[in-house]
Steps between C-alpha positions, in 0.01 A plus 500: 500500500483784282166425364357355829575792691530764208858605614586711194159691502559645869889569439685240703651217513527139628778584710395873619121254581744250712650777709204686567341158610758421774544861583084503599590153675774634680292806629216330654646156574464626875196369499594148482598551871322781624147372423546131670630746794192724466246251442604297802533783728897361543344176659198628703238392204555110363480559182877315491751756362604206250154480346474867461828484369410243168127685462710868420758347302231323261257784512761718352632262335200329305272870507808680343582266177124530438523860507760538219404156303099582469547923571876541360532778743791546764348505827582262770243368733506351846333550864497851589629660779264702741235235422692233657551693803133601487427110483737431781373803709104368448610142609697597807246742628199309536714184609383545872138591444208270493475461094861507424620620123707183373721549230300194314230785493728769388616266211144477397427848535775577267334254242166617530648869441659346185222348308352819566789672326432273190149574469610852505731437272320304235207758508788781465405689748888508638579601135261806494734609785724568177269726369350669795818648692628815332889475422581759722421270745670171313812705478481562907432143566839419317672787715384348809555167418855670457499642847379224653775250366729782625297419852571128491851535379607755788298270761620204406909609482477728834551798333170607627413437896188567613512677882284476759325869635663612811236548836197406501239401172350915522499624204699779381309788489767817471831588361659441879310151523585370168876568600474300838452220294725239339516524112301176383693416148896529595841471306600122605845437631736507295699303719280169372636266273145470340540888413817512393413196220212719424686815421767300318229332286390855447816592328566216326183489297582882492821486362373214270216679362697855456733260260181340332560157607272230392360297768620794730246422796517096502928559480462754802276248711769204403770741604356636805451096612844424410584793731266414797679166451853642582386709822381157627133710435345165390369216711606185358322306765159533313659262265442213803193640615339122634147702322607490171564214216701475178228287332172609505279336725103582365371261788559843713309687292190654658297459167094534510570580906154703478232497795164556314270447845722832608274701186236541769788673725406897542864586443527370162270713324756786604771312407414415160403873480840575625654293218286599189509852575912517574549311222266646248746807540859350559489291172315778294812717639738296434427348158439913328810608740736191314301551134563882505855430575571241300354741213217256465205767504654718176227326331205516732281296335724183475633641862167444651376215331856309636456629814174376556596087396791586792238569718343162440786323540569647810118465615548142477819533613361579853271226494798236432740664764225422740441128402876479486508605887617877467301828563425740174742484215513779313699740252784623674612829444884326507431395149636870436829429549501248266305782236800746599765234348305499200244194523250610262308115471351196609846354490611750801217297713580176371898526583379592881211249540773233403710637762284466767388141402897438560476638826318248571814259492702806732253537714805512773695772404191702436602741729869506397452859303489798738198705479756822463588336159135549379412800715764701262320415178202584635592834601674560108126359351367797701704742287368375224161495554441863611627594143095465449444823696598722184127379328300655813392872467556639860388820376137364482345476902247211341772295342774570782359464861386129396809439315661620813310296826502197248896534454575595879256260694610167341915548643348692842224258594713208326182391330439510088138488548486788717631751292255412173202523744605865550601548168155390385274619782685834455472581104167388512388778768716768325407397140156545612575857673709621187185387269290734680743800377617367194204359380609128439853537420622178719317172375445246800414169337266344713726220619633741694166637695441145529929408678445826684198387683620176579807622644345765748260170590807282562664759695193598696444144618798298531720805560864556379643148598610254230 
């Protein structure tokens, strides 16, 4: 193992690689349940929750072990949340007009989308990404990432509630009129169960990572369960859930489900738009936010040239999620919890893609760990990855406003992509100001003329959904 996955060389350890694998496992295995949910709209789209359930656990399973066997890096992969629910949102919406959306169409769009992230990939065009985007602006996608982690974890325990405006849908336009209405983003009660586990997970993993605990994060989760166990905080009757099986049964699976006559369909071409362009950012985010973390990127020539095989892996990654039966797989920014406890290789990946291929055989107490157990670690991987704000100069208006919208607009509009659009379309208009003055101080590579363009076109005519 030492050799394979060149243990000694990035200072760690077959253990410290084990941890770190079932700590990332542990963080996102949510998804093992919350996608089927998504996907199928919680019954309304027949997808079959079971099918959905076997195409996540072998996307992320089979995509995962590839990543740290052929890549040896430790980032996790499965199907990615806010493109499910886009693919759930598309299918339900059209289901009552003349040319309805089927989710056999969205499956293909999402392949479609993915050959065309291998072509991009093999032609390294996704790689110049690497070179084109300034670090200022690498070092804000890792803050954001940050933030937005922070997002999901508060969501997802209760600690965060999101409020509904008081009156009418006016907007605010005063002092007096912003105070006759309801603050949107509240405190949640602390009177429920799901935020008390959170805030106990919160100083568990505290205490354990003040007294330098290995395995700090995946010990707090397991405690935090063991917890939610004694408050009668668990339900145990997912473990008879008539939906689920203890053996695997692939005759379920909705493999090569794809509805080619539905090309033709007008609403595809935005959909496959939709994908590509979503996920063009989200993995690129992801996959620097995880390297830079993991220390990775020190040497930026071996940085880049690993992160761009990860992004081929995951480009055909998202092609075999959607022959599997699932919507995108990607790189999931989760994989930094796994970083925090030290995973530095390919082994971290392999220990959690072998985990969810055994989740296969638990498929009914899936939903046995609360998502307060994992909405704590995600919170404490927040911490840690807005230590990356020290390397931006705020002192600099070029450098800081991009690094700023690209930081703040991923957590606030709960969308990665978002905030590198402004971060790009931004230090591309100011470089280009400041040049004027200075006289070519700020080099623009021109990738990013080229990414700024696009994104003021995507905006422009598909608008600010997806």
């Amino acid at each position: 193992m030492d050799r394979f996955f060149k243990l000694k060389q990035n200072g760690t350890t077959v253990r410290t690689e084990i941890m770190a694998g079932l700590t990332t496992f542990m963080a996102m295995a949510y998804i093992l349940t919350v996608n089927p949910n998504t996907l199928t709209a919680f019954g309304q789209i027949d997808m079959g929750w079971y099918s959905v359930f076997l195409a996540t656990a072998l996307a992320a399973g089979i995509f995962t072990i590839a990543m740290g066997l052929f890549i040896n890096f430790p980032v996790a992969l499965a199907p990615g949340m806010g493109l499910n629910a886009y693919f759930a949102s598309v299918v339900l919406s059209s289901a009552s007009t003349d040319h309805p959306f089927t989710w056999e169409m969205g499956l293909t769009a999402v392949f479609i989308s993915g050959l065309i992230f291998i072509l991009l990939t093999i032609t390294k065009v996704r790689q110049m990404l690497l070179d084109a985007i300034p670090d200022s602006l690498k070092h804000a996608i890792t803050v954001g990432i940050g933030l937005f982690v922070t997002i999901v974890g508060l969501k997802n325990s209760g600690l965060m509630t999101v409020g509904v405006e008081a009156g009418n849908d006016i907007p605010a336009h005063t002092f007096t009129d912003v105070l006759s209405f309801e603050t949107v983003i509240h405190l949640g009660s602390l009177e429920n169960t799901d935020v008390q586990l959170a805030i106990i997970g919160l100083l568990l993993i505290g205490v354990l990572m003040v007294l330098q605990v290995r395995g700090a994060i995946l010990f707090g989760i397991l405690g935090t369960t063991i917890i939610a166990m004694l408050m009668g905080a668990v339900d145990f009757n997912s473990v008879s859930t008539s939906q689920a099986k203890w053996i695997p049964d692939f005759s379920e699976l909705n493999f090569m489900k794809f509805d080619w006559n539905g090309i033709v369909h007008t609403g595809i071409i935005s959909a496959i738009v939709t994908f590509t362009f979503v996920e063009l950012f989200d993995t690129f985010g992801t996959l620097v936010g995880t390297a830079t973390r993991a220390g990775l990127m020190k040497d930026p020539v071996e940085g880049k040239k690993r992160v761009g095989k990860a992004m081929l892996v995951d480009a055909v990654a998202v092609t075999g999620g959607a022959m599997l039966g699932t919507s995108t797989t990607t790189a999931y920014v989760e994989s930094t919890a796994g970083v925090a406890e030290g995973g530095r290789t390919g082994l971290t990946a392999v220990t959690t893609g072998v985990c969810f291929l055994l989740a296969l055989f638990l498929a009914p107490i899936a939903a046995l760990i609360p998502g307060s157990a994992t909405a704590a670690a995600l919170i404490i991987v927040g911490v840690l990855m807005l230590q990356s704000i020290r390397e931006i100069d705020f002192h600099d208006m070029v450098v800081a406003i991009p690094a700023f919208l690209t930081i703040t607009m991923m957590p606030f509009t709960y969308n990665i992509a978002n905030g590198i659009s402004f971060g790009i379309v931004f230090y591309v208009v100011l470089a280009l100001i400041a040049n004027l003055r200075t006289k070519g101080k700020y080099k623009v590579h021109w990738m990013m003329w080229v990414l700024a363009i696009l994104i003021v076109l995507r905006y422009v005519f598909l608008g600010s959904q997806g």
